[in-house]
C-alpha positions as CSV (number, residue, x, y, z in Angstrom):
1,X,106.8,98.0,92.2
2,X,106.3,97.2,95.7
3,X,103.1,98.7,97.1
4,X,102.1,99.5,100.8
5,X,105.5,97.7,102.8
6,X,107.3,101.1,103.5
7,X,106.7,99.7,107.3
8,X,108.1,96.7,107.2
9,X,111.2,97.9,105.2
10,X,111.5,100.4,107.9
11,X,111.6,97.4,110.2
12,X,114.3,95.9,108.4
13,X,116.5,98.8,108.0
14,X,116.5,99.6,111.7
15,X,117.4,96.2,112.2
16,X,120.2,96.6,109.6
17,X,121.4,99.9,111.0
18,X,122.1,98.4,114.2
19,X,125.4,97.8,115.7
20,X,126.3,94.1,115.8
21,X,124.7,90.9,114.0
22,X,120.9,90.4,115.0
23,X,118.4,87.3,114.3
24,X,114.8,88.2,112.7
25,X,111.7,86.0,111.8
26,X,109.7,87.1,109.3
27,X,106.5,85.3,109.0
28,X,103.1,85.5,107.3
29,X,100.6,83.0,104.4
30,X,102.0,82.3,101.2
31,X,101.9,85.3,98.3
32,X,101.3,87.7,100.9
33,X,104.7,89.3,100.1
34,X,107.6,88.8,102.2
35,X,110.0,87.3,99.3
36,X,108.5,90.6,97.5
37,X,109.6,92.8,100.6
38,X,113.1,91.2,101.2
39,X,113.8,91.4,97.6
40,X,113.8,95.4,97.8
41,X,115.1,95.5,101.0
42,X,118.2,93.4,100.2
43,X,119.1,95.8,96.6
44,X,122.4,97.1,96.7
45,X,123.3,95.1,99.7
46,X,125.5,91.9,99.8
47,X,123.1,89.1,100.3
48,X,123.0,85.4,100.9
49,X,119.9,83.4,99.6
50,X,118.7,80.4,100.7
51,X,115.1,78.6,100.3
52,X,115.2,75.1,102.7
53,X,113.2,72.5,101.5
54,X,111.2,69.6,102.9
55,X,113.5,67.2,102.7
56,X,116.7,65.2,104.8
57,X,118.2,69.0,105.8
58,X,121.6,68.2,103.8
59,X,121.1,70.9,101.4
60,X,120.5,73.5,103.9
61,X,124.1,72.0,105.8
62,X,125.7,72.6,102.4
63,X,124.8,75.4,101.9
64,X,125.9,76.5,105.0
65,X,129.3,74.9,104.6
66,X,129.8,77.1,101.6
67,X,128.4,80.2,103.3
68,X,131.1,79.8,105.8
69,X,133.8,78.9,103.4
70,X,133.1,82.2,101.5
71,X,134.0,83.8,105.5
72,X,130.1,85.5,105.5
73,X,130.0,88.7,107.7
74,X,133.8,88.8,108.3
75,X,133.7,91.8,106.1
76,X,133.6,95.9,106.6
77,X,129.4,96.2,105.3
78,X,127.4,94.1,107.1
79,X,125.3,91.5,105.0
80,X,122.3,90.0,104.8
81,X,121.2,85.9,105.1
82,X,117.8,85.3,104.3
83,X,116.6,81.5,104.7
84,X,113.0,81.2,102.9
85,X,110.7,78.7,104.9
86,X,113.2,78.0,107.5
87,X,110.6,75.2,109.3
88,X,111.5,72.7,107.2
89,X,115.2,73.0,108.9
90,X,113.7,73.0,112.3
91,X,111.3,69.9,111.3
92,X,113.8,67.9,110.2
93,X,115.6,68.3,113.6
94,X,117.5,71.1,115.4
95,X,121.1,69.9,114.1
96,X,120.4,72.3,110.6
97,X,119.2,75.4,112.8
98,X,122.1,74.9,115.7
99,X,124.9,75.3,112.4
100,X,123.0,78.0,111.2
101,X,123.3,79.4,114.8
102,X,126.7,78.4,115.3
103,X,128.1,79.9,112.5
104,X,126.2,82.9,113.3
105,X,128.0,83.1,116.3
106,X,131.5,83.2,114.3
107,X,130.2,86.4,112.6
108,X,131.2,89.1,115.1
109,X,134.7,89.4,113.6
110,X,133.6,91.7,111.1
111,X,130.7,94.6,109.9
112,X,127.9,91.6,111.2
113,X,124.8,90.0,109.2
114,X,121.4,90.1,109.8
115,X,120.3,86.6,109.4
116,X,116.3,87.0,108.5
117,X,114.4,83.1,109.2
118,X,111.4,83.4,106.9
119,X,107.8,81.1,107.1
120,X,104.6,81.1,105.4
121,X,103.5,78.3,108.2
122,X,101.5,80.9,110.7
123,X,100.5,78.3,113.1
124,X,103.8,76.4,113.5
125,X,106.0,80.0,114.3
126,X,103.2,81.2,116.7
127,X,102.7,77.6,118.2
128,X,105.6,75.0,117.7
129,X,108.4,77.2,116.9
130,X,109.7,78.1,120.2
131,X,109.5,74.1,121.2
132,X,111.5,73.0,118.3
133,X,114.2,75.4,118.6
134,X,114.6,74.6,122.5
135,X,116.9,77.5,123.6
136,X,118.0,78.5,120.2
137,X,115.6,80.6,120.7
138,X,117.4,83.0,122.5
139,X,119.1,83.9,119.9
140,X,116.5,85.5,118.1
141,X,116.5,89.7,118.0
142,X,112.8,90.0,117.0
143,X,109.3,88.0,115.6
144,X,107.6,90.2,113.1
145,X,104.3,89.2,110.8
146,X,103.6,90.4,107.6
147,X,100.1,90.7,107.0
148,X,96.9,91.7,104.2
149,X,97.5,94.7,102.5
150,X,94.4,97.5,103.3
151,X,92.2,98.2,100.7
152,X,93.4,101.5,99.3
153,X,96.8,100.1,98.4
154,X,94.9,97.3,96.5
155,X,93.3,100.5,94.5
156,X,97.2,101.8,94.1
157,X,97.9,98.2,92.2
158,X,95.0,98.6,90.3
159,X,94.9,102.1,89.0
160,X,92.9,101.3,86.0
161,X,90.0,100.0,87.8
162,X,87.1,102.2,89.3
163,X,86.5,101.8,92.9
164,X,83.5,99.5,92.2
165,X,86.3,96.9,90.6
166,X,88.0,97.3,93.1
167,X,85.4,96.2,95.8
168,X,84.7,93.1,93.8
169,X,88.6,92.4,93.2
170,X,89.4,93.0,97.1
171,X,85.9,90.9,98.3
172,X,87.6,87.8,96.1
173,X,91.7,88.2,96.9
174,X,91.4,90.4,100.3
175,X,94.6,92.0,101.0
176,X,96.9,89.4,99.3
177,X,99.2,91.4,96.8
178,X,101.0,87.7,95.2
179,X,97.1,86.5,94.2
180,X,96.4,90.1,92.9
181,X,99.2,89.3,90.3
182,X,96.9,86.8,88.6
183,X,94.6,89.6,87.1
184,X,95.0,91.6,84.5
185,X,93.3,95.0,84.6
186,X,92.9,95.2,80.9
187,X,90.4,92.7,81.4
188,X,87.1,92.9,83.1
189,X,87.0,91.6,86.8
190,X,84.5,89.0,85.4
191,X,87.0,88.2,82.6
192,X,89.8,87.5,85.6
193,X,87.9,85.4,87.4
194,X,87.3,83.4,84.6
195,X,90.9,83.2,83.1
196,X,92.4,82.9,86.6
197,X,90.1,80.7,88.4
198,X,87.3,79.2,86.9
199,X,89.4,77.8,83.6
200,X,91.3,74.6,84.2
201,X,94.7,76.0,84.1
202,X,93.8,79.4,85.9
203,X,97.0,80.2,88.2
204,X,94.6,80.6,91.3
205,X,92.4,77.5,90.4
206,X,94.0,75.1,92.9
207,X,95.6,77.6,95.2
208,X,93.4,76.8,98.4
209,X,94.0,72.7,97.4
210,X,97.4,73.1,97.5
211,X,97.7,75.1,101.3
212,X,95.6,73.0,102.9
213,X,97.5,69.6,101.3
214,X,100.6,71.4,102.7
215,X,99.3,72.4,106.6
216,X,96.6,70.2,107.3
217,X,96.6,67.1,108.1
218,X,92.9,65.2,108.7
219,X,91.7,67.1,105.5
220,X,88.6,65.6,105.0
221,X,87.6,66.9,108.1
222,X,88.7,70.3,107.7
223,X,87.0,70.8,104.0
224,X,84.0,69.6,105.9
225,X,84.2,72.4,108.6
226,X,85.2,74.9,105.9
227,X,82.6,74.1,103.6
228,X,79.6,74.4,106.0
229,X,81.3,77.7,107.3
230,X,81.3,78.9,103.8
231,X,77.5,77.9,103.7
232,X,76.6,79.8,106.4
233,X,76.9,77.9,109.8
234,X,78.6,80.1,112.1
235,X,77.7,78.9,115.4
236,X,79.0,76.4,117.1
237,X,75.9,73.9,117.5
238,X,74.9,74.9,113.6
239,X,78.5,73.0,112.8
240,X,77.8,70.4,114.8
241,X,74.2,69.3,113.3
242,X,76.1,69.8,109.7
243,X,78.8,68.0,110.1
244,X,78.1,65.5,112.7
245,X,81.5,66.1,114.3
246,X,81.4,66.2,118.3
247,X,81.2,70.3,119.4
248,X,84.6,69.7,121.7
249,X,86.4,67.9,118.4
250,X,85.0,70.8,116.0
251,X,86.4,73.8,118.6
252,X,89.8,72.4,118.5
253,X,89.8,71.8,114.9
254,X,88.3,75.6,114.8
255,X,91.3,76.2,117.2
256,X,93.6,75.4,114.2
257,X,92.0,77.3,111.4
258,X,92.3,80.6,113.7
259,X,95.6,79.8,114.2
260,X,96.0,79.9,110.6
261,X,94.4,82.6,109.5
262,X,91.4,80.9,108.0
263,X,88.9,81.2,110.1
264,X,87.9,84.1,112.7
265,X,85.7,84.0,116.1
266,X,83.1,86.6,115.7
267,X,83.1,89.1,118.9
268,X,80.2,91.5,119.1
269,X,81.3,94.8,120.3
270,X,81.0,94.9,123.8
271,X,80.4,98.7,124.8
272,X,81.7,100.0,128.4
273,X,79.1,102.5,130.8
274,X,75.7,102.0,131.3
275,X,75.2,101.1,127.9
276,X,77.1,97.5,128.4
277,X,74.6,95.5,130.3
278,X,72.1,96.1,127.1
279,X,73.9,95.9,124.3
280,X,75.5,92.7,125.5
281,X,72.0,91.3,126.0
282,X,70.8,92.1,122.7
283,X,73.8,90.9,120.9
284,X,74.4,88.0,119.0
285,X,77.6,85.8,120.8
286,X,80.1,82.8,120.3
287,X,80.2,82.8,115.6
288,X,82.6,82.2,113.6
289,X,83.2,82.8,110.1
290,X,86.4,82.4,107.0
291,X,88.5,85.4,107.6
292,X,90.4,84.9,104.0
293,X,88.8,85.9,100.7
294,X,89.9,83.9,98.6
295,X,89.8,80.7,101.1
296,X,85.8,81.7,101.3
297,X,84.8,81.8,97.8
298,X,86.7,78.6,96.7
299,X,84.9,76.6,99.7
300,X,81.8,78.7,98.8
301,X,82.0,78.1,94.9
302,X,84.6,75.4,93.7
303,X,84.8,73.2,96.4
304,X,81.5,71.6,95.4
305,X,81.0,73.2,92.4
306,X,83.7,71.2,90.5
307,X,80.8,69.2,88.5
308,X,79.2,71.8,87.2
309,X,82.6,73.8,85.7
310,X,83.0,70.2,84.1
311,X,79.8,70.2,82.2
312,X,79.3,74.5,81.6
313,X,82.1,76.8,80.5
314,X,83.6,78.9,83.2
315,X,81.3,82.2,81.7
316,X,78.5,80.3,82.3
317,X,79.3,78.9,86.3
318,X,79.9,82.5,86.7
319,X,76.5,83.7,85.3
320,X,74.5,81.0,87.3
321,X,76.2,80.4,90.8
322,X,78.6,83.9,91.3
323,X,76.8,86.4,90.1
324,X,73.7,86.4,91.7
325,X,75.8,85.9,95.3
326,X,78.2,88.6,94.6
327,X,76.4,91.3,96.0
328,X,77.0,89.5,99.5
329,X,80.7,89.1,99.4
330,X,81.0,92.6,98.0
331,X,79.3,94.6,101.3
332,X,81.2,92.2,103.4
333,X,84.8,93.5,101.8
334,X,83.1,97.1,101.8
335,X,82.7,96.9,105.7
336,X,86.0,95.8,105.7
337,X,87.7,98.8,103.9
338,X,84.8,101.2,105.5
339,X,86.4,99.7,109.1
340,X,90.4,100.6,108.0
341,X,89.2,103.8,106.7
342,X,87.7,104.8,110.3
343,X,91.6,103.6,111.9
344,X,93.7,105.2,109.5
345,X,91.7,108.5,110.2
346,X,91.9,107.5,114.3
347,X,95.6,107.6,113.4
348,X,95.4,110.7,111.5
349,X,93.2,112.3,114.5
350,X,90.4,112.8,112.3
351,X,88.1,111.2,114.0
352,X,85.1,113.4,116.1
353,X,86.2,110.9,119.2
354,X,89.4,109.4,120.6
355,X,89.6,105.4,119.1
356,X,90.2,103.6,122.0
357,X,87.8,100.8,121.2
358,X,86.4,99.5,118.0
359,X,84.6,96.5,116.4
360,X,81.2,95.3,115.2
361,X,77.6,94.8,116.5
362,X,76.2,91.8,116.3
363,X,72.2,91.5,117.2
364,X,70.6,87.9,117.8
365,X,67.4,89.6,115.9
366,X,69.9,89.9,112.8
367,X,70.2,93.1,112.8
368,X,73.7,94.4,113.4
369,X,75.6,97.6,113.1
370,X,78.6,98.0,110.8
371,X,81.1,99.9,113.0
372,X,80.9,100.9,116.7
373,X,83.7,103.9,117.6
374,X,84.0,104.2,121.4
375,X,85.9,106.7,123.4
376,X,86.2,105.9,127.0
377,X,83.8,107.4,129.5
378,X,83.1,109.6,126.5
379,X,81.5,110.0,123.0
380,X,80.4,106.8,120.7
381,X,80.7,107.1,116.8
382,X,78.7,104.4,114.4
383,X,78.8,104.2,110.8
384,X,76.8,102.4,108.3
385,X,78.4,100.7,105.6
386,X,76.1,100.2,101.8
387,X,78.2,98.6,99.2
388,X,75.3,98.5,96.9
389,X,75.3,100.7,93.4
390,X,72.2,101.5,94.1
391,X,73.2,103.9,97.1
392,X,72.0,104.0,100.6
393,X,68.3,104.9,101.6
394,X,66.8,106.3,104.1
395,X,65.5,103.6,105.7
396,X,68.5,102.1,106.1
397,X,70.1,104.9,107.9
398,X,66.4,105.1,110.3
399,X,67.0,101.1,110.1
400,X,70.0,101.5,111.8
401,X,69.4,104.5,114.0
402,X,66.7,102.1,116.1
403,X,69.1,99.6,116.1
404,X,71.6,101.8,118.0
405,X,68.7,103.1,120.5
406,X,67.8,99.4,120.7
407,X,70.7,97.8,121.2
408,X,71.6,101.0,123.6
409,X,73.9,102.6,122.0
410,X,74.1,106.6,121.5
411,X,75.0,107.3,118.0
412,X,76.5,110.9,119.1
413,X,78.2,110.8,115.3
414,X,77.6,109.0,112.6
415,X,79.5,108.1,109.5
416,X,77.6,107.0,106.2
417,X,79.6,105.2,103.6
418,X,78.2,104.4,100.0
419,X,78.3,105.4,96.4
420,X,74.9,107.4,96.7
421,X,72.6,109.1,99.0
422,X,69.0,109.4,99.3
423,X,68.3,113.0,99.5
424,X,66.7,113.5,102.5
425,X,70.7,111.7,103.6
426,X,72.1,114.5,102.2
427,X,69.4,117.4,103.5
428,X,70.1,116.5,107.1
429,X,74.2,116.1,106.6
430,X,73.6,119.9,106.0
431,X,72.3,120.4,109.0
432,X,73.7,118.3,111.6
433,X,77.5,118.4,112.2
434,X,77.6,115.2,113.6
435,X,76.4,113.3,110.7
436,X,79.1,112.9,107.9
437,X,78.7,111.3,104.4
438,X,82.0,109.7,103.2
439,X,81.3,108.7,99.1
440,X,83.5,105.5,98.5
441,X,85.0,106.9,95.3
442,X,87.1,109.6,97.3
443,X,88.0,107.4,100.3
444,X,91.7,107.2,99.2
445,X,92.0,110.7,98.4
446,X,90.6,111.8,102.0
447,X,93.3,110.1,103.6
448,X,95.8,111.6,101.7
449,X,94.6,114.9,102.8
């Protein structure tokens, strides 16, 4: 069942409904689902398949010989042509893409096709495409990106799981529906991680190997950069004293990771009014950090950590070196989800102000506050994010209250996510209207409302 892509299927079947023949990329990282999303899409329609390879090109000329000979789109229902990882056509040269355009161009006669071009390579379609397809690119109708799925539909795939599970399952996969497919919910998260990862033959064991084999090229370097990211050196000069790589050869190698999707430059929120010139002041600037789950804890975990899974059994590396860390990675996800929560009810209008600015705080002190909601010229909304079982206390909320007045910020609402409250939470929701406590376990079922 495909979960959470009615958008992009609406994309597609606009595209389809169109008079004429039309030329689409679809891009995004491996297993995020775009074979999953065209497989639907195409049911019930005639289709033509084709997955190029990194090789001479031939195949994908062949195969284009015989799409033509079969007189594709000359008929009354228009058709589909999907061409998986179509880079490795444009790589090879622009003689295998100008057929496929070519014979595109021959397909007016009838109903039409939409010809779909379809990349897991991120950083070549938004960097290199449009250079190695010289004025084919023209031809193309539209670019469109599949990205993570949010939290809640994560939740939807795993129905059996508690909220909690869920956390831990999205803080270690993100929104990455092919890796959720390792895990069976029958089993304990622990038990998956074990199975799927941590064992020898796991499916996911040698997932992040095998991506950065196939885009990187100076890998040494880059495991270097992405380990001591993964250990905590987010700013640029921390990098530099770790790794001993020049800071002007580290920010273009950084460069490249964002373009991927790996890796993310941290921006503090950076409030507008009066407020501005202190907040900025306060706040912490210029981090970066993995922006992938899954890409995090293998750089935080296996990529050094393959000595110790060879002398312990994979229960045991998770005992010693995962579970005392996993309370980290958990209210990092929970921020995460807390954050698409706060948009989807911006898009809902069920928010106390209008969202035209959002993002993080960021204090040089450490401190820093989850979420920052800022209408312009008008109200400001914060929230406070505690993944912890153990609830949220008081103190935090106080703890974060004189951050706000600190930092300069005027918490005119505030949203409180977590599992529990500390009473005296609870005793002054009743009374203020502004202050709203949102318990974790019925965030999916308040947006359905």
């Amino acid at each position: 069942m495909l979960i959470g892509r009615a958008a992009e299927l609406e994309y597609l079947k606009g595209y389809y409904e169109k008079e004429g023949s039309h030329l689409l990329i679809l891009y995004g990282q491996k297993s995020i689902g775009k074979t999953a999303i065209l497989r639907e899409f195409t049911r019930g329609k005639p289709c033509h398949y084709h997955m190029a390879r990194a090789c001479s090109g031939q195949g994908s000329l062949e195969w284009m010989q015989r799409l033509e000979d079969g007189k594709a789109g000359l008929g009354l229902e228009k058709e589909v042509v999907v061409v998986e990882e179509f880079q490795h056509m444009a790589r090879t040269g622009k003689e295998a893409v100008q057929a496929l355009l070519a014979l595109s161009g021959k397909w007016s006669g009838g109903a039409g096709v939409l010809l779909i071009l379809v990349s897991s390579s991120i950083r070549w379609v938004e960097n290199k495409m449009v250079s190695q397809l010289g004025e084919a690119v023209s031809a193309i109708s539209d670019v469109y990106k599949v990205k993570e799925l949010e939290f809640r539909y994560l939740q939807e795939y795993f129905s059996l799981y508690s909220v909690r599970q869920c956390m831990e399952v999205y803080a270690l996969l993100g929104g990455v529906p092919g890796w959720w497919k390792h895990f069976d919910q029958r089993r304990s998260v622990k038990g998956n991680i074990c199975q799927a990862i941590l064992e020898g033959t796991g499916g996911l064991r040698h997932t992040v190997e095998y991506l950065a084999m196939e885009e990187l090229r100076e890998l040494a370097v880059y495991n270097t950069i992405l380990a001591a990211l993964a250990a905590g050196k987010r700013k640029l000069n921390d990098l530099h004293k770790e790794t001993g790589f020049p800071r002007a050869k580290l920010s273009v190698y950084l460069g490249n990771l964002i373009q991927m999707d790996w890796v993310e430059k941290v921006y503090s929120f950076e409030p507008s009014g009066s407020v501005g010139k202190k907040a900025n002041a306060e706040a912490k600037k210029g981090m970066y950090r993995i922006c992938n789950s899954y890409i995090d804890f293998y750089y935080t975990y296996l990529y050094y950590g393959e000595e110790q899974l060879f002398r312990m059994s994979a229960e045991r590396f998770y005992n010693t070196y995962i579970l005392p860390d996993r309370d980290r990675h958990l209210q990092e996800a929970f921020v995460r989800a807390c954050m698409q929560h706060i948009e989807t009810c911006g898009r809902q209008g069920k928010l106390p102000v209008r969202e035209d600015r959002i993002g993080s705080w960021f204090g040089k002190d450490g401190r820093h506050i989850d979420a920052v909601v800022q209408e312009t010229g008008g109200a400001t909304l914060l929230a406070l994010c505690q993944g912890s079982r153990f609830g949220m206390t008081y103190e935090e909320y106080a703890g974060m209250l004189a951050t706000a007045q600190k930092a300069g910020f005027h918490a005119d609402y505030v949203w409180l996510y977590a599992e529990l409250f500390d009473c005296r939470i609870v005793k002054e929701a009743e009374e203020r209207e502004t202050l709203v406590l949102v318990d974790i376990r019925e965030m999916s079922g308040l947006l359905s409302q």
